[in-house]
Every structure is written in structure tokens, then in C-alpha cells.
C-alpha positions as CSV (number, residue, x, y, z in Angstrom):
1,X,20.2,-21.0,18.4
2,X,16.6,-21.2,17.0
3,X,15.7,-20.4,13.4
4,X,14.7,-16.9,13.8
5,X,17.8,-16.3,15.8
6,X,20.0,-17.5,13.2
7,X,18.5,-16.0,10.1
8,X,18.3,-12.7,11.6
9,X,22.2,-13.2,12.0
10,X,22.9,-14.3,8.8
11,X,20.4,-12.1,6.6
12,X,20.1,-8.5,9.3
13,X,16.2,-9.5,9.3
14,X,13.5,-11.8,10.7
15,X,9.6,-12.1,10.4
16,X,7.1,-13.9,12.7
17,X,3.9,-13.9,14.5
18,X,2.8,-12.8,17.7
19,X,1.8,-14.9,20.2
20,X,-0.7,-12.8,21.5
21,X,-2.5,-9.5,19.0
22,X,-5.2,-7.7,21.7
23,X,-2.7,-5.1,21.6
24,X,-2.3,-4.7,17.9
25,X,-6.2,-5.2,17.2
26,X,-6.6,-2.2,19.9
27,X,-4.4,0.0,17.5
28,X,-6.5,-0.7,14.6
29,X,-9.6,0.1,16.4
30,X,-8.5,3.2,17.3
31,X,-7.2,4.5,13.7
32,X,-10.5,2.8,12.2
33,X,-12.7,4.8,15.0
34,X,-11.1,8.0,14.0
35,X,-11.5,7.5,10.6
36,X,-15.0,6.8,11.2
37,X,-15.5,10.0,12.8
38,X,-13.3,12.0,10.9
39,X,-14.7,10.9,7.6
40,X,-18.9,10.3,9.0
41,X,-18.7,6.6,8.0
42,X,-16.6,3.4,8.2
43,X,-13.4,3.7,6.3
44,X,-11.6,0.5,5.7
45,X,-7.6,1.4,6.4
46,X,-6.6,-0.5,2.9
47,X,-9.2,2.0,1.3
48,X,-8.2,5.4,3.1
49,X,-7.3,6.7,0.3
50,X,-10.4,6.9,-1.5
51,X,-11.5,9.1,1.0
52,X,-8.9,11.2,1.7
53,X,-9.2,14.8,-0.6
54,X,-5.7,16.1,-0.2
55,X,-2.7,15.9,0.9
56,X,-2.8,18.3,3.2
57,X,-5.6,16.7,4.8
58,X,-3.7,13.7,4.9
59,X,-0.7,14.9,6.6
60,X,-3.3,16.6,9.4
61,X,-4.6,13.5,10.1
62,X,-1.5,11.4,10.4
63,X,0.3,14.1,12.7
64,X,-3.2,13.8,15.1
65,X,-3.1,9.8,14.7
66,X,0.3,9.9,15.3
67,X,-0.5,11.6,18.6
68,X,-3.0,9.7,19.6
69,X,-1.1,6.2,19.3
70,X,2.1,7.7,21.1
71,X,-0.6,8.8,23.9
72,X,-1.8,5.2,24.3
73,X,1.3,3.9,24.4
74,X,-0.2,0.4,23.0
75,X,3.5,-0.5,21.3
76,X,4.8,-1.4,25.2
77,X,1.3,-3.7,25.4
78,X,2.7,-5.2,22.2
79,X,6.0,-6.0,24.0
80,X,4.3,-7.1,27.3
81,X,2.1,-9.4,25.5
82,X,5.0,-11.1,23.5
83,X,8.5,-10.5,24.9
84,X,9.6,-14.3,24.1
85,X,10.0,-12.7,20.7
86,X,11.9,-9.6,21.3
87,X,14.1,-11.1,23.8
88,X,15.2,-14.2,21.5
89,X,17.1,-11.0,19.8
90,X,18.6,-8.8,22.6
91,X,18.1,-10.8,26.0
92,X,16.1,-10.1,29.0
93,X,16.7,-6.5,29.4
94,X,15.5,-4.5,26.8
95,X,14.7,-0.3,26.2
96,X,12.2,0.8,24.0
97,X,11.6,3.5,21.9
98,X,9.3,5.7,23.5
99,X,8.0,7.7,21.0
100,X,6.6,5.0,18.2
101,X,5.7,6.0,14.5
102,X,2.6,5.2,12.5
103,X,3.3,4.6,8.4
104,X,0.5,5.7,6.3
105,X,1.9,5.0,2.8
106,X,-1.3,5.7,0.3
107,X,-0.6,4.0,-3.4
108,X,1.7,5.8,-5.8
109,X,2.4,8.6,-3.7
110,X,6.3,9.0,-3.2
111,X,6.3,11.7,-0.4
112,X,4.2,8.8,1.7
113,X,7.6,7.0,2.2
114,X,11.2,7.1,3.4
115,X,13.3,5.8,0.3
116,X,16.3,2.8,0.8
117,X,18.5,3.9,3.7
118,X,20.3,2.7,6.4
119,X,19.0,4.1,10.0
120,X,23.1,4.2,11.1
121,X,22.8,7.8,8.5
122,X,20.8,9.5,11.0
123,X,22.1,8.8,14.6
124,X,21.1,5.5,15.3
125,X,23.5,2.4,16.0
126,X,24.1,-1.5,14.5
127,X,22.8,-2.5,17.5
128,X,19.6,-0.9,17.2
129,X,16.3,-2.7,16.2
130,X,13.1,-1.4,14.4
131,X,9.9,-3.8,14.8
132,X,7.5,-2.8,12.1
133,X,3.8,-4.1,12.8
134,X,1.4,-4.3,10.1
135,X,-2.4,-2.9,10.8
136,X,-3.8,-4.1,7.4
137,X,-3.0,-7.3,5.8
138,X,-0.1,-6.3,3.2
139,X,-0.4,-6.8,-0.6
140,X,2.4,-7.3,-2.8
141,X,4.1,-3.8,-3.8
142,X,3.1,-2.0,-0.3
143,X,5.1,-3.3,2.1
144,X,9.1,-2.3,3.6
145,X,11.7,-3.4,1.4
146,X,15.0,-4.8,3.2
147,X,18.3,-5.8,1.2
148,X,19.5,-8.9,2.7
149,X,22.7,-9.5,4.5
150,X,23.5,-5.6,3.8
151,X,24.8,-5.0,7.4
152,X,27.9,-7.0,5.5
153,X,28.6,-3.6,3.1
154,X,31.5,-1.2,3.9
155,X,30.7,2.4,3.6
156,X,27.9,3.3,1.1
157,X,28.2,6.7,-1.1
158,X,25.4,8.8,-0.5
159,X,24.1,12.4,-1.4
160,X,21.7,14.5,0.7
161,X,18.7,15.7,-0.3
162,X,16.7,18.0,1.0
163,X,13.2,17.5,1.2
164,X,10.7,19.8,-1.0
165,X,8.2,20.1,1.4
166,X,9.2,18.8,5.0
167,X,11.1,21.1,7.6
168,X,13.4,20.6,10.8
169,X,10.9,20.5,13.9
170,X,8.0,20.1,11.4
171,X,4.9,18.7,12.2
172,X,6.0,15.8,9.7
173,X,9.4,15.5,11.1
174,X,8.6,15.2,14.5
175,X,6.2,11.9,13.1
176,X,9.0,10.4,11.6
177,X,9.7,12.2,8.1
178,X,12.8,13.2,7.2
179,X,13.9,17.1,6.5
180,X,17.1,15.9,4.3
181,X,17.5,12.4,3.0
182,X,20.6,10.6,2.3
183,X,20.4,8.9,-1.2
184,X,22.5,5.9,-1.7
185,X,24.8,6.2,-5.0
186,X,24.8,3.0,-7.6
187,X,22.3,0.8,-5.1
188,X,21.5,-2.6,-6.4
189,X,17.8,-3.4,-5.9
190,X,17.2,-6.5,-7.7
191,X,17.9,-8.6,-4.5
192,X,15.2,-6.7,-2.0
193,X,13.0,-8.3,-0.1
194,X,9.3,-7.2,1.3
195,X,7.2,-10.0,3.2
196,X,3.6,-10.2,2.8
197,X,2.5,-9.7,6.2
198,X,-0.7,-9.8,7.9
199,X,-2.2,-8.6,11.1
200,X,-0.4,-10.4,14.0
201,X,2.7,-10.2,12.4
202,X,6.2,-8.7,12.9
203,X,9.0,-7.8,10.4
204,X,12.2,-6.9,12.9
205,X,15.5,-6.0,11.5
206,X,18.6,-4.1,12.2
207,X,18.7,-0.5,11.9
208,X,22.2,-1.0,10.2
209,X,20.5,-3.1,7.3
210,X,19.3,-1.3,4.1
211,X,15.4,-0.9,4.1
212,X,12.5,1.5,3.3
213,X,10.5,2.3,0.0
214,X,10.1,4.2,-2.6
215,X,7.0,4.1,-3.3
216,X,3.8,2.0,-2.3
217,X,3.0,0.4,-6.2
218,X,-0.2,-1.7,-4.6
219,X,-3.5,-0.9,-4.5
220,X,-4.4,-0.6,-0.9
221,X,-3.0,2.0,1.6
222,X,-0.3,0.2,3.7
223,X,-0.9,0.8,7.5
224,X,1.4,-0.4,10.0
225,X,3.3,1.5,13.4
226,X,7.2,0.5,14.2
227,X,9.7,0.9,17.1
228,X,13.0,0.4,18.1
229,X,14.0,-1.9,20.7
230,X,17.7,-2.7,22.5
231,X,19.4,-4.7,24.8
232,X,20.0,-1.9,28.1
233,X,23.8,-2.6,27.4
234,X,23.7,-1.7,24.3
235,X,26.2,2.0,23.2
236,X,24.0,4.3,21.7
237,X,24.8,7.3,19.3
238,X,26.1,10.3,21.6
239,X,23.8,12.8,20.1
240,X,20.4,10.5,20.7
241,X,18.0,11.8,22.8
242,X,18.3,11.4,26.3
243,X,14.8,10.1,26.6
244,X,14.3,8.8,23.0
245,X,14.7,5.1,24.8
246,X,12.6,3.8,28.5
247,X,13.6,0.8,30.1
248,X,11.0,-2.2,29.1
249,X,12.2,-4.7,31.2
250,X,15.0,-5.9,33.5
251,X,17.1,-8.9,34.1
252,X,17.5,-10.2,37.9
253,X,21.1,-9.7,37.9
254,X,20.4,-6.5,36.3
255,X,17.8,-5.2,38.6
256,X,19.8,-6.5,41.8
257,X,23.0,-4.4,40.4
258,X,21.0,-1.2,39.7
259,X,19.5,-1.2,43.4
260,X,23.3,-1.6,44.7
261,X,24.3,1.2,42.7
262,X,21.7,3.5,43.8
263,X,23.4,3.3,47.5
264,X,26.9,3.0,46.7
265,X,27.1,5.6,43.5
266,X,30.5,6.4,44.2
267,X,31.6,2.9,42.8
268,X,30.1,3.5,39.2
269,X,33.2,5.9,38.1
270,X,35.4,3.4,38.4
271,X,33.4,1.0,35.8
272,X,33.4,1.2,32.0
273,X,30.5,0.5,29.5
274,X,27.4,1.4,29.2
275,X,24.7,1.4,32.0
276,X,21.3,0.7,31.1
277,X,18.5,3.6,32.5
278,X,16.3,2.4,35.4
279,X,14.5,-0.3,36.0
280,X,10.6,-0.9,34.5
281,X,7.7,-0.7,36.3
282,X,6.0,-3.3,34.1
């Protein structure tokens, strides 16, 4: 077991750098061209907020960025580029999230961010991990919290919250925000743990761990996208999406078993566990 491996199964987290970062320099270049145009001159992504008049304008512009990223699909470039270091956690055949989300979280504005939470509240599984990729170098207050080792809690106490401002099938919820939040009760943060990344880097952990943040306390507007990933094997909540996950890629025992059971279908009643959806074109 390497390193990595190890502390992510001891701790619920793990942090790295790519191997290869065309891909995540292509995402930057498009939210900095956009800005560009939006704004009639170049707008560093730490600075966006000093540009940016109102909140409303804001959450326009992340809802069409938001769009435009899912559209390019670069997060699956990401993967192709560096799979040694996604499948060091789940194995050689992997889903990903096909829908990914872009994080704008400007300085001192709450509403920018999802507070502490585990991702198990809201539908997704312990088996389940989120890859968060940084698009500006992070400073020290801006980045995701995670509290270590807390896959290792029992049942938390929670209450809900609804949101002041967000609605089901909003434009914000469909980017990621939630319409009613589940607070954790009596949560001890003096052990959290946010790592300065830069460009290039990765911050993976599982979507049973406690993470998010409150508030961005830096100076600099924290930009970064993140997806979920899974081995193809993996169970997944009942009530999640049908296409929420695509097949990345495929083992060879995997791939020869999937072409056997497309011509002898009436075999696959009589097996139990989860089949993985079909196999990648990449």
C-alpha cells in the first residue's frame, strides 16, 4: 500500500499532484476568457471579486460558467490524463460524475459556500469520492475544510435549514447549492484541516467524511471545479440519478464480462451485486 493509499484509509482524505495539468490549465482559460469578455478586461480569478457588482450578477455568471465547463466536459480530460491517481483509490474500473460543479467562493460571503456536512445527508454513499481541483493557487482561510478520520463517527445530530434564498430546481441548485441544509449539532472544529493547494493539485476524499466551509475568511476568491468518482462495483444510493454517474474506464475482466452478458442476458438474474453501466469509449 503506497502512502497516499494508506492515509486516505486512515484519515477519509488525501492530497497530490497531477502528473499531467493541460486539462486543468484549459479550465482556467476558459473561466479567465469569459471573464475577460464579460467584464471588457482581464480579470485575475483570485480578484473576481473586485469586479463583480452584485450578487445577483454573480450567481448569473456562475450558473452560465457552470454550463459552459459541464459542456466541455474537461473534468474526464483530467481523469484521462492522470488515472494512476484515481485508480490507486477505487481500481481500474471507475464511473464518473457526469455533471461536475464549479466553486466560486468570493471572501466573506457566507451564501458562496456549503457549510461542514457530510455528502452521505443528501443521497450519496461511503463509497463515493469527490476530487476537488483548485483553479487559483489557495491562500490560507479559502480553501475546503475536512475533519480528519470523521468517517470513524456514529450518527451525527443534525437540523435542517432551509435556505433563505435558494429553491428546489433552482438555477443555483441545479449548480450544486443546496435548497435545505443539514446543520450538524455540537461539531467540534478545532481539528479541521484545509491544504494550501495550488494549480495542479488534487484534494480527494470520501463523501462520508465531514467537509465544506463556512465562509471563505482570505482575501482572494477561491476557484476550483470537483467530481465524484467510483469503483463500477460500487452500491449506490437508490434514489441517485440514473445518469448522475458514466462509465470512465473498464477493467479487462470487466470489459470481457459485460460483452458476455450482452448475449447471454438471461444469466444476469440469477447474480447478485451491483453491475457497473457500460463500458467507456475512452
Amino acid at each position: 500500500m503506497t502512502k497516499t493509499q494508506q492515509h486516505y484509509k486512515d484519515f477519509g482524505f488525501c492530497e497530490g499532484s497531477f502528473s499531467n495539468t493541460s486539462a486543468v490549465n484549459e479550465l482556467v482559460h476558459i473561466c479567465s476568457d469569459y471573464l475577460t469578455t464579460k467584464f471588457k478586461q482581464e480579470v485575475p480569478l483570485s480578484s473576481y471579486h473586485l469586479y463583480c457588482q452584485s450578487d445577483e450578477e454573480h450567481r448569473e455568471l456562475h450558473f452560465q460558467l457552470t454550463k459552459l465547463l459541464r459542456k466541455s466536459q474537461l473534468h474526464h480530460k483530467i481523469m484521462a490524463e492522470n488515472q494512476e491517481h484515481f485508480q490507486q483509490l477505487v481500481g481500474s474500473d471507475i464511473d464518473i460524475q457526469v455533471e461536475p460543479y464549479l466553486r466560486i467562493s468570493r471572501p466573506k460571503i457566507y451564501e458562496d459556500n456549503i457549510g461542514m456536512h457530510r455528502d452521505t445527508f443528501y443521497g450519496n454513499t461511503a463509497y463515493e469520492i469527490s476530487c476537488v481541483v483548485p483553479l487559483v493557487d489557495f491562500e490560507p482561510g479559502c480553501g475546503v475544510n475536512v475533519l480528519p478520520k470523521s468517517h470513524l463517527l456514529g450518527p451525527l445530530e443534525f437540523e435542517s435549514v432551509a435556505h433563505p434564498i435558494i429553491e428546489k430546481g433552482s438555477k443555483q441548485n441545479s449548480i450544486g447549492f443546496l435548497y435545505s441544509t443539514k446543520k450538524i449539532k455540537n461539531l467540534d472544529m478545532s481539528n479541521l484541516y484545509a491544504p494550501m493547494l495550488k494549480r495542479g493539485d488534487y484534494f480527494m476524499f470520501s463523501l462520508c467524511s465531514i467537509h465544506g466551509q463556512e465562509v471563505n475568511s482570505s482575501n482572494i476568491t477561491r476557484w476550483s471545479i470537483d467530481f465524484r468518482f467510483k469503483n463500477s462495483f460500487a452500491p449506490i444510493n437508490v434514489n441517485l440519478k440514473s445518469d448522475y454517474y458514466k462509465s470512465f474506464s473498464a477493467s479487462p475482466a470487466n470489459a470481457i464480462a459485460q460483452q458476455y452478458y450482452q448475449v447471454n442476458c438471461n444469466e444476469i438474474a440469477e447474480m447478485k451485486g451491483a453491475f457497473p453501466l457500460t463500458e467507456s469509449k475512452i
